[in-house]
C-alpha positions as CSV (number, residue, x, y, z in Angstrom):
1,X,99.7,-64.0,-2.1
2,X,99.3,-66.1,-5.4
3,X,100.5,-65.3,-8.7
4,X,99.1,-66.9,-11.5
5,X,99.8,-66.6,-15.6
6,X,97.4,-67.6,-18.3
7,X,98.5,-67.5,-21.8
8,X,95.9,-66.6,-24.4
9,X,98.2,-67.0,-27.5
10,X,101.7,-66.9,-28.3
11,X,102.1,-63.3,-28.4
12,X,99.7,-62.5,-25.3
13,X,99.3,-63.6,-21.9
14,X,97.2,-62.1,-18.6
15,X,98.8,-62.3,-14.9
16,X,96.5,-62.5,-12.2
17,X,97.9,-61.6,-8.5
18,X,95.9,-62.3,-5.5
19,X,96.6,-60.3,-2.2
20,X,95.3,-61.1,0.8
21,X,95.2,-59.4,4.5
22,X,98.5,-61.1,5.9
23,X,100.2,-60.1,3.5
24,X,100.2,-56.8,4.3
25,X,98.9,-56.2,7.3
26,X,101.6,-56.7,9.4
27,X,103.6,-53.7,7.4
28,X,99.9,-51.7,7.8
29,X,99.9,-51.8,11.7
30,X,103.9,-50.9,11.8
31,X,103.0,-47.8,9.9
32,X,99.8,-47.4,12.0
33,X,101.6,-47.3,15.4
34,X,104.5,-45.2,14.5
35,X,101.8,-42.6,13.1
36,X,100.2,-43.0,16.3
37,X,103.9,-42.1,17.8
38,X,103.9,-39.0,15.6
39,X,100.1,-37.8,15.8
40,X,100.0,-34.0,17.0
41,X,96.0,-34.5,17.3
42,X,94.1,-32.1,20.3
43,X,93.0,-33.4,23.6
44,X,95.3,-36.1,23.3
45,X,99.1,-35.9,24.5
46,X,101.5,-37.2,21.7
47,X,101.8,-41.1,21.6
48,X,98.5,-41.7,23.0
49,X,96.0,-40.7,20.4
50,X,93.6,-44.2,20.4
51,X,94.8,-46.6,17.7
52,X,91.1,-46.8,16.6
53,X,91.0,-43.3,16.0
54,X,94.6,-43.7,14.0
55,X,92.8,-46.5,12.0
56,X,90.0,-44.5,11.1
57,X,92.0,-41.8,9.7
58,X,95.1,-42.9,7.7
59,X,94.3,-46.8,7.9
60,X,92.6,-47.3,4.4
61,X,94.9,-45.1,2.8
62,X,97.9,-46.3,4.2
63,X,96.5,-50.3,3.5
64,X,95.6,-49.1,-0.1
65,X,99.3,-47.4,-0.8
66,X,101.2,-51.0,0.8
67,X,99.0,-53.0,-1.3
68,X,99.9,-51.2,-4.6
69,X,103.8,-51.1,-3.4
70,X,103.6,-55.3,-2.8
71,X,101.4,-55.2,-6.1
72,X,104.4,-53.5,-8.2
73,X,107.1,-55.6,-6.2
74,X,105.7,-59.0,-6.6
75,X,105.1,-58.2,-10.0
76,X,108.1,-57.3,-11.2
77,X,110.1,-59.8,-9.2
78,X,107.5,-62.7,-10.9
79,X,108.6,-61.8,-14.4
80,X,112.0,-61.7,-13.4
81,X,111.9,-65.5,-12.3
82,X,109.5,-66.8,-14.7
83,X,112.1,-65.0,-17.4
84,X,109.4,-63.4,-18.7
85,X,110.7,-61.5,-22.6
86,X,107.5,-58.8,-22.2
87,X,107.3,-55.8,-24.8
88,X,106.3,-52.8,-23.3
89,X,104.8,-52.6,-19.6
90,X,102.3,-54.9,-17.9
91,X,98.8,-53.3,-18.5
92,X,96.3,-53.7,-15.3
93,X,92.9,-54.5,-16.6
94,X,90.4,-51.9,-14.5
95,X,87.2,-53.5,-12.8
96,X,84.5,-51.0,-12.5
97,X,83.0,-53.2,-9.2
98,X,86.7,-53.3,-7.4
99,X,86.2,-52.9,-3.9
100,X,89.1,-51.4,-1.4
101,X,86.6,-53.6,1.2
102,X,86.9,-56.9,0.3
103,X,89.3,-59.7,2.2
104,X,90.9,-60.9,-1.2
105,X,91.8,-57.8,-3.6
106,X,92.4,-59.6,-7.3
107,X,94.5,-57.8,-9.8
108,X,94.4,-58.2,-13.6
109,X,97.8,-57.5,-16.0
110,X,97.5,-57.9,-19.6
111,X,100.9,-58.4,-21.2
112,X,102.4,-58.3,-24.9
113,X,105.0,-61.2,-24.9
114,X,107.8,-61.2,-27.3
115,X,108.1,-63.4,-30.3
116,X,109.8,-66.5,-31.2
117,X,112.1,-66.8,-33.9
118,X,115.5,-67.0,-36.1
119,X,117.3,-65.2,-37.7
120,X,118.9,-65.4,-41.3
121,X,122.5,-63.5,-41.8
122,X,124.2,-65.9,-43.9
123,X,122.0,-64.9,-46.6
124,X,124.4,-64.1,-49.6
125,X,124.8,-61.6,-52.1
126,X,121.6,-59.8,-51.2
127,X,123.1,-56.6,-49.8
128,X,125.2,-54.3,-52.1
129,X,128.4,-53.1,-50.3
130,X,129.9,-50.1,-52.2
131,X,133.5,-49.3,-52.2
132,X,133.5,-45.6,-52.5
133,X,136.4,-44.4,-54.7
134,X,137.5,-40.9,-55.4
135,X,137.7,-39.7,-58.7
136,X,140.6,-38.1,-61.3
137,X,137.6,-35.2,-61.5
138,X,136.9,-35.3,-57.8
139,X,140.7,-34.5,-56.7
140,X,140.9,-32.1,-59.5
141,X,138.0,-30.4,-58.1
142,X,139.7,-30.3,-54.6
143,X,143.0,-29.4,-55.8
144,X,141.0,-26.3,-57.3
145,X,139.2,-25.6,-54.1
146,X,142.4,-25.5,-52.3
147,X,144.0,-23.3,-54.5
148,X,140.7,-20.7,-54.3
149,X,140.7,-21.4,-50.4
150,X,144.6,-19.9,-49.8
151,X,143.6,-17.7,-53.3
152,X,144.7,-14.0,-53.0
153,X,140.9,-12.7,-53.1
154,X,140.1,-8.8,-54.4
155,X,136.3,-7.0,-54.3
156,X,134.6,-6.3,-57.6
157,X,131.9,-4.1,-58.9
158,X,130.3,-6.4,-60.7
159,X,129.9,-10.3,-61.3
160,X,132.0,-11.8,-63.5
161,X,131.7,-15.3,-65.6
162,X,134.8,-16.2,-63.0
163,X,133.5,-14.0,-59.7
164,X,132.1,-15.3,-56.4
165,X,128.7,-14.0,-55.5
166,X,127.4,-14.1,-52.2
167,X,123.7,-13.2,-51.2
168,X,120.8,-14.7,-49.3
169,X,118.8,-16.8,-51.2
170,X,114.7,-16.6,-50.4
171,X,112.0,-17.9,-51.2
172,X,109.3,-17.7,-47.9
173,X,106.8,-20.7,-49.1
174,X,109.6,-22.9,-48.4
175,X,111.0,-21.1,-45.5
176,X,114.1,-20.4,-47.4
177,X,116.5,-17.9,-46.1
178,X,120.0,-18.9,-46.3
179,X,123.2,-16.8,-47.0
180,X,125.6,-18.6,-49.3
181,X,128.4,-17.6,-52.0
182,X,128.7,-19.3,-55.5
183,X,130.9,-19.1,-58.2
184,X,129.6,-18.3,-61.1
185,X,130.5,-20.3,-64.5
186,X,129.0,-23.0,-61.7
187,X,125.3,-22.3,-62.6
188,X,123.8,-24.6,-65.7
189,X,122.8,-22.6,-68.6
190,X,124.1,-18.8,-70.5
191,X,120.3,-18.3,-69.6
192,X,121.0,-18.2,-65.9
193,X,125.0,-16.9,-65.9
194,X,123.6,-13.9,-68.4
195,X,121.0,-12.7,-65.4
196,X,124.0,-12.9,-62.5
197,X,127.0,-11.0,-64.8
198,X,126.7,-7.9,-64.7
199,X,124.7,-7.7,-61.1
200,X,126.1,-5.5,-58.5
201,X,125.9,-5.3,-54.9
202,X,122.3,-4.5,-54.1
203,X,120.6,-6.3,-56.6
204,X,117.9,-9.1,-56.6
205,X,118.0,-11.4,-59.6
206,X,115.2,-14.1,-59.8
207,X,116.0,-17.8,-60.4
208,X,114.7,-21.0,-61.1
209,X,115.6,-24.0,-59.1
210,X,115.4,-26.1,-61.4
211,X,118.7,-27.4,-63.6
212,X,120.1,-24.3,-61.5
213,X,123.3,-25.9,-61.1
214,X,124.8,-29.1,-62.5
215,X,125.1,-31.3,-59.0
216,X,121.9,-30.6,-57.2
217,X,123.9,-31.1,-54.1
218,X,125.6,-27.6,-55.1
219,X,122.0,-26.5,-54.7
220,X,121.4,-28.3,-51.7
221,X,123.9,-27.0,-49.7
222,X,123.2,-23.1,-51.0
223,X,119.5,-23.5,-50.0
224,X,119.9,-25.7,-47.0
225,X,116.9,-28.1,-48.3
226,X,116.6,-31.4,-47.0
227,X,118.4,-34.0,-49.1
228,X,115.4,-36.0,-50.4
229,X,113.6,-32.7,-51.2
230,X,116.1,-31.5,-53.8
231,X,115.7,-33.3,-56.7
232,X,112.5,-32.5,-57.1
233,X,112.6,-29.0,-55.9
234,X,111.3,-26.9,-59.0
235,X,110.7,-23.1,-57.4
236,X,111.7,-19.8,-57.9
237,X,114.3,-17.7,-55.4
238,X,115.2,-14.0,-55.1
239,X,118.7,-14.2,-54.6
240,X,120.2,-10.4,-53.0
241,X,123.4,-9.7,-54.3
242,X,125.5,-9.1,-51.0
243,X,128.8,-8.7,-52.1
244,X,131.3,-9.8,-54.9
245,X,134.9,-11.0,-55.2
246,X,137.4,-12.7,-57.4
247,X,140.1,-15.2,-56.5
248,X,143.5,-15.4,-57.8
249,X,144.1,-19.2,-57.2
250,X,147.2,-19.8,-54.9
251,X,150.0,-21.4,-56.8
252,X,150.9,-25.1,-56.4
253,X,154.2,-24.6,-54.5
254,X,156.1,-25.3,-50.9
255,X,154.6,-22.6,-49.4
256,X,151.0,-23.6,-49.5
257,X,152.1,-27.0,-49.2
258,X,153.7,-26.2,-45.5
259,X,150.7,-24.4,-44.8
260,X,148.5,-27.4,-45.4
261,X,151.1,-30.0,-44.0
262,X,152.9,-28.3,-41.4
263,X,155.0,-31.7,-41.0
264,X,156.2,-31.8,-44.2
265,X,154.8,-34.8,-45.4
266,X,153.7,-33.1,-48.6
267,X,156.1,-31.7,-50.6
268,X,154.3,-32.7,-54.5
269,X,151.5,-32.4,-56.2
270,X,151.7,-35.6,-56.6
271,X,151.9,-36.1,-52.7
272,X,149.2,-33.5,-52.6
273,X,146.9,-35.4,-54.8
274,X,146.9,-39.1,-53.0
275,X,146.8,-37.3,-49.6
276,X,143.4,-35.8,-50.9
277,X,142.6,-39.2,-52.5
278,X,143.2,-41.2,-49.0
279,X,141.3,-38.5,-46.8
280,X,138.2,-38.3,-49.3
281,X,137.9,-42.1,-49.3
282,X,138.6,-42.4,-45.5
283,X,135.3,-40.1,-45.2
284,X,133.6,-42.2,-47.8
285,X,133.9,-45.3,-46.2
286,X,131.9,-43.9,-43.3
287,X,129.5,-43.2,-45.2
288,X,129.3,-46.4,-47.4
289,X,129.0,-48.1,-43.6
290,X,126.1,-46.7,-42.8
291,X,124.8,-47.3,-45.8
292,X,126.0,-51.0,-45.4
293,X,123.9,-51.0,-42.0
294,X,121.1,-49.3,-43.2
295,X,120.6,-51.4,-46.1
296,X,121.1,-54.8,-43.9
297,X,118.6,-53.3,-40.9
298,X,115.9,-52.8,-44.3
299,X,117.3,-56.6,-45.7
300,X,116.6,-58.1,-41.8
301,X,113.4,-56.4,-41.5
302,X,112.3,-57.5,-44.7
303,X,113.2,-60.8,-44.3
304,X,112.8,-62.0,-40.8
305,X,109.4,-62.5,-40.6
306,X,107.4,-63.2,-37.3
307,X,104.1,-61.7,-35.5
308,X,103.9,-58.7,-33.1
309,X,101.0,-58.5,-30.1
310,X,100.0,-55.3,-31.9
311,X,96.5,-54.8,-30.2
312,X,98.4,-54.8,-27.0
313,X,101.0,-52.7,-28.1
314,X,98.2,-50.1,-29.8
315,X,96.4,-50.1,-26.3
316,X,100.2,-49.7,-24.6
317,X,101.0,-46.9,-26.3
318,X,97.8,-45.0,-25.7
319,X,99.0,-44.8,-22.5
320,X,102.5,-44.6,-22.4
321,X,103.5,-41.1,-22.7
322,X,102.4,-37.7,-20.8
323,X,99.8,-37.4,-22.9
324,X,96.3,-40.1,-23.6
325,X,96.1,-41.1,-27.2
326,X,93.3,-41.9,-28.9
327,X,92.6,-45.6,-30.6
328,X,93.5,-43.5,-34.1
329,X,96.9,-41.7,-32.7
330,X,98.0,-44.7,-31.1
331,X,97.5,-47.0,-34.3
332,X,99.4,-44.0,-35.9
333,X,102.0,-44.2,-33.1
334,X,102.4,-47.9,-33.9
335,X,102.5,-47.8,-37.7
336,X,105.3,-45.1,-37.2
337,X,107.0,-47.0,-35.1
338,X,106.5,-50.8,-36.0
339,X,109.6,-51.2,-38.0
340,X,112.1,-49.6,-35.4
341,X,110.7,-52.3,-32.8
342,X,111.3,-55.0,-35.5
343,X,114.6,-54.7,-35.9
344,X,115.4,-53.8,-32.2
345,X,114.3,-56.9,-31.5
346,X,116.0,-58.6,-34.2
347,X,119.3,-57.0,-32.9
348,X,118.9,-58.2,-29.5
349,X,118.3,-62.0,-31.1
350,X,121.4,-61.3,-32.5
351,X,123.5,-60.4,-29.6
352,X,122.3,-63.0,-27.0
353,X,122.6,-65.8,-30.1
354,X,126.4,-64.6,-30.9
355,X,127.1,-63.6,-27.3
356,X,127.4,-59.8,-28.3
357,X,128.1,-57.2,-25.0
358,X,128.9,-54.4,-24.2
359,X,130.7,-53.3,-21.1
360,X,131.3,-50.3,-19.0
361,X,134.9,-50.1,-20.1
362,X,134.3,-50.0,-23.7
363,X,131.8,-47.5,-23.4
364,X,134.3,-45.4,-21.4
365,X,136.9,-45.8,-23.8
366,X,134.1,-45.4,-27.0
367,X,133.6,-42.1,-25.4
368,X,136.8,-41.1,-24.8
369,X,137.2,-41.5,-28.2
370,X,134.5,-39.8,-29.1
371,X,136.0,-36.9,-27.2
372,X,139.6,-37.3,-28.1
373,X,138.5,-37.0,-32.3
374,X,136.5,-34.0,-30.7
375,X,139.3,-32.0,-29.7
376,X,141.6,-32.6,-31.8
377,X,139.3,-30.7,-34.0
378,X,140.0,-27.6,-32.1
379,X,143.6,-28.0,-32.1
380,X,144.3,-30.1,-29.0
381,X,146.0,-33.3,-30.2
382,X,147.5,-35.3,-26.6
383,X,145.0,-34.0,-24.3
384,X,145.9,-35.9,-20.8
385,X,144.3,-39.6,-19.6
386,X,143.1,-38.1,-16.6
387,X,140.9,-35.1,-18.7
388,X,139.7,-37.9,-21.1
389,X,138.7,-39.6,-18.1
390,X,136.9,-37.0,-16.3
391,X,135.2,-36.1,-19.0
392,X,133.8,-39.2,-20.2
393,X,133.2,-40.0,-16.3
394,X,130.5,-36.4,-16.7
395,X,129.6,-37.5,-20.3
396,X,127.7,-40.9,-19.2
397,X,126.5,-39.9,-15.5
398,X,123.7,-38.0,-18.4
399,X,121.3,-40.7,-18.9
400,X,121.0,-39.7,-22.4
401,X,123.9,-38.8,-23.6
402,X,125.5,-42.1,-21.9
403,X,122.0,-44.1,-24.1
404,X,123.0,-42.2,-27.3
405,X,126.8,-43.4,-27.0
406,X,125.6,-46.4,-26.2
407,X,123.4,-47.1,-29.3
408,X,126.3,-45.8,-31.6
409,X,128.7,-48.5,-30.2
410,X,125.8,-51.0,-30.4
411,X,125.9,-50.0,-34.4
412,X,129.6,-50.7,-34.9
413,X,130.1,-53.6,-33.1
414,X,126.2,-54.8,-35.3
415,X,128.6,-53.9,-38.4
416,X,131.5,-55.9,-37.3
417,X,129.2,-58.7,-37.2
418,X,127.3,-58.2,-40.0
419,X,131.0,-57.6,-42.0
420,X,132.3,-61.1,-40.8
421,X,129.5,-63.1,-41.3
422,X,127.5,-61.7,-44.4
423,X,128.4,-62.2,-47.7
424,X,127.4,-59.1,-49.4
425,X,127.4,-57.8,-53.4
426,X,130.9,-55.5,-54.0
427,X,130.7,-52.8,-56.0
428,X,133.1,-49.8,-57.1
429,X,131.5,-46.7,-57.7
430,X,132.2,-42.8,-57.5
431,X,131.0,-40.7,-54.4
432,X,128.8,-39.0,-57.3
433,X,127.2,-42.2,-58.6
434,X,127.1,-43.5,-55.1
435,X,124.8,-40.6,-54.1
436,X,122.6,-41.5,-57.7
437,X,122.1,-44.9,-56.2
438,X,121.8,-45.0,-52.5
439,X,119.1,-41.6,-52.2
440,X,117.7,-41.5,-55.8
C-alpha cells in the first residue's frame, strides 16, 4: 500500500492511497475458507463445497468490503501520523472508469485543511464590560411586588384603575394566544386604562400594541414575543377578560419577613432592601457575562482574520447530513454557518496556545453542580455525594447531554480567560439601560 498527499494550496490538499492484492488478500482467503467451513450448499457435505465455487460466489464481494475496511483504516491512521488539522471529513473523488478488476485499485480524497494563524486578545478597550447595577426604582418596584405577592387578594366585578386583569391575549396572524394578568394603572395612556375599567369578566376589549405599556418587556412577557420582535411590534390584540381581583399589599413587618427568610436573616426593610439589591445584581452579572462573551466571540470574529477552504466545505456539506443538498442549500448551509466555524476554530487556537483542558473530573463535578443548583430549586438543599454521583454518572453516559455540559464549561473557563487577559471598556449602567444598549 502507498499513501501519498499533494497539497494544492494552503487551505486544500488531495490524498491518494494505492492498494494492491497483498495487501488484502491474505485477510480475503481467511474469510474465503471459513465460509467454505460454514457453506450449507446442496450436493456437497459441509466443509467441502470447492473453494472455486466459494470464490465465485462471495469472493468479489468479500475482496471489495476488505478493501474499503483497509481503505477507511489506513486513512484515518495516515492523518493521525501526518497530524493532519482537517475540517470536516475526507471527500473520495468518484472515477466513472473505476474497475473492481484491476491489480492496483487507486483512491482519491479531497480534503479542506485548517488555517494558519494568531490570535489577538490583548487588544484593549475594545469590548464594553457592563457592571449591572440595581436601581433605588428597581428595588422599589420589587419591594412592591413582594408586598402584592403575600397581598391579601379579593374578586371584583369590574376592573379597577388599581385591579389585576387576567385574560388571554390573541391575535392569530402572529400566532398569539397567551394567558397573562396585568395590573392596570400599568398600561401607557387614559386612552387605553379608559377601555379596560369598567370591563367585566366576559368581555373582549381591543388593543394596540403599540406604546401599550411603558417597558416593552412588560409586553413581552404578556404576549410571549420573541425579544427582538417587540420593539417593533405595532398590532392589534383581543384581550378576554377572564377574571378580576384586587390586592391589599402585605404590610412590611416580621411576619412576611420570616416568611421570605425563614433564617432570620432579615429582620428590616432596610435588610429587606440590600438582600433584594445583592440577589438582583447576582442575576445580573450572569447576564452581563454572557454578554461579555458574546460581544468578545463577535470582537474575535471580526478581527481575526484568515481564509476558509469554502468550496470544499460547500461540497462537504452537501453531503454531510441525511439528506443531499443542492450547490444552492449547501452555500446557504455555509453562509449560515461560516461564523460559528470561525470562532470554533479560534477557540481551539486559544486553548492549545494557553494550554486550556478540560477533564473528566471537572465535567463530573460541573455537572454535579449543575444538578445540585437544580435541586435545590425544588427544596432539596444537602442531597447525598453518592446521588450527585450517580446522577451525573447517567447524565454524561448521554452523548448529548454530556456534549451540551461540555460546551457550557468550555464557555466559562473561555470567560476566565478572556477576564484575565483582556482589557475591556467598564461601564455602570441600570438593568433597564443595559437592555437599551445590549438588544436595541
Amino acid at each position: 500500500m502507498n499513501i501519498t498527499k499533494e497539497n494544492i494550496d494552503a487551505l486544500n490538499a488531495v490524498v491518494k492511497v494505492d492498494i494492491v492484492a497483498d495487501d488484502y488478500q491474505a485477510k480475503v482467503t481467511e474469510l474465503l475458507t471459513d465460509y467454505r467451513k460454514k457453506a450449507n450448499i446442496p450436493g456437497f457435505r459441509k466443509g467441502h463445497v470447492p473453494m472455486g465455487m466459494i470464490k465465485k460466489q462471495y469472493g468479489k464481494s468479500i475482496m471489495i468490503d476488505e478493501v474499503n475496511k483497509l481503505l477507511q483504516e489506513s486513512l484515518n491512521k495516515f492523518l493521525t501520523e501526518e497530524k493532519l488539522d482537517i475540517l470536516g471529513n475526507p471527500l473520495p473523488r468518484v472515477k466513472e472508469d473505476f474497475n473492481w478488476d484491476a491489480d492496483v485499485f487507486t483512491f482519491e480524497f479531497e480534503l479542506g485543511l485548517a488555517p494558519q494563524f494568531d490570535v489577538d486578545v490583548k487588544a484593549k478597550n475594545k469590548v464594553t464590560q457592563y457592571n449591572i447595577v440595581a436601581t433605588e426604582e428597581l428595588i422599589d418596584e420589587e419591594v412592591k411586588n413582594i408586598q402584592t405577592r403575600y397581598g391579601k387578594m379579593s374578586s371584583l366585578d369590574e376592573a379597577t384603575e388599581h385591579s389585576n386583569v387576567t385574560g388571554t391575549f390573541v391575535n392569530e396572524e402572529k400566532g398569539i394566544n397567551k394567558k397573562s394578568t396585568f395590573l392596570v394603572n400599568d398600561l401607557k395612556g387614559k386612552k387605553n386604562e379608559k377601555k379596560v375599567i369598567g370591563a367585566k369578566i366576559g368581555d373582549v376589549i381591543e388593543l394596540k400594541t403599540k406604546k401599550l405599556f411603558e417597558d416593552n418587556h412588560k409586553l413581552q412577557h404578556l404576549l410571549d414575543v420573541p425579544h427582538e420582535e417587540i420593539n417593533d411590534l405595532d398590532i392589534t390584540v383581543s384581550f378576554t377578560v377572564e377574571d378580576i381581583t384586587k390586592t391589599e399589599p402585605a404590610d412590611l413587618d416580621k411576619e412576611l419577613f420570616d416568611k421570605l427568610f425563614a433564617d432570620g436573616s432579615v429582620t428590616t426593610v432596610t435588610e429587606l432592601r440590600g438582600k433584594i439589591k445583592e440577589d438582583a445584581e447576582k442575576q445580573f452579572a450572569q447576564q452581563g457575562d454572557q454578554q461579555l462573551l458574546n460581544a468578545v466571540t463577535e470582537h474575535l470574529i471580526e478581527n481575526t482574520k484568515f481564509d476558509l477552504p469554502s468550496d470544499f466545505l460547500k461540497k462537504w456539506l452537501s453531503t454531510a447530513g441525511e439528506k443531499e443538498l443542492t450547490a444552492e442549500e449547501a452555500a446557504a448551509e455555509y453562509e449560515k454557518s461560516e461564523k460559528g466555524l470561525r470562532y470554533q476554530l479560534i477557540e481551539g487556537k486559544i486553548m492549545k496556545d494557553n494550554d486550556i483542558k478540560i477533564d473528566y473530573k471537572e465535567l463530573v463535578d460541573y455537572a454535579k453542580g449543575f444538578i445540585r443548583t437544580q435541586m435545590a430549586q425544588f427544596g432539596n438543599m444537602n442531597p447525598e455525594e453518592k446521588e450527585l454521583d450517580d446522577i451525573a454518572g447517567r447524565i454524561l453516559q448521554n452523548q448529548e447531554e454530556a456534549q451540551k455540559l461540555q460546551s457550557q464549561l468550555i464557555s466559562n473557563k473561555m470567560l476566565t480567560f478572556f477576564k484575565d487577559n483582556m482589557k475591556f471598556k467598564s461601564k455602570e449602567v441600570s438593568y433597564e439601560d443595559f437592555i437599551k444598549e445590549v438588544y436595541k
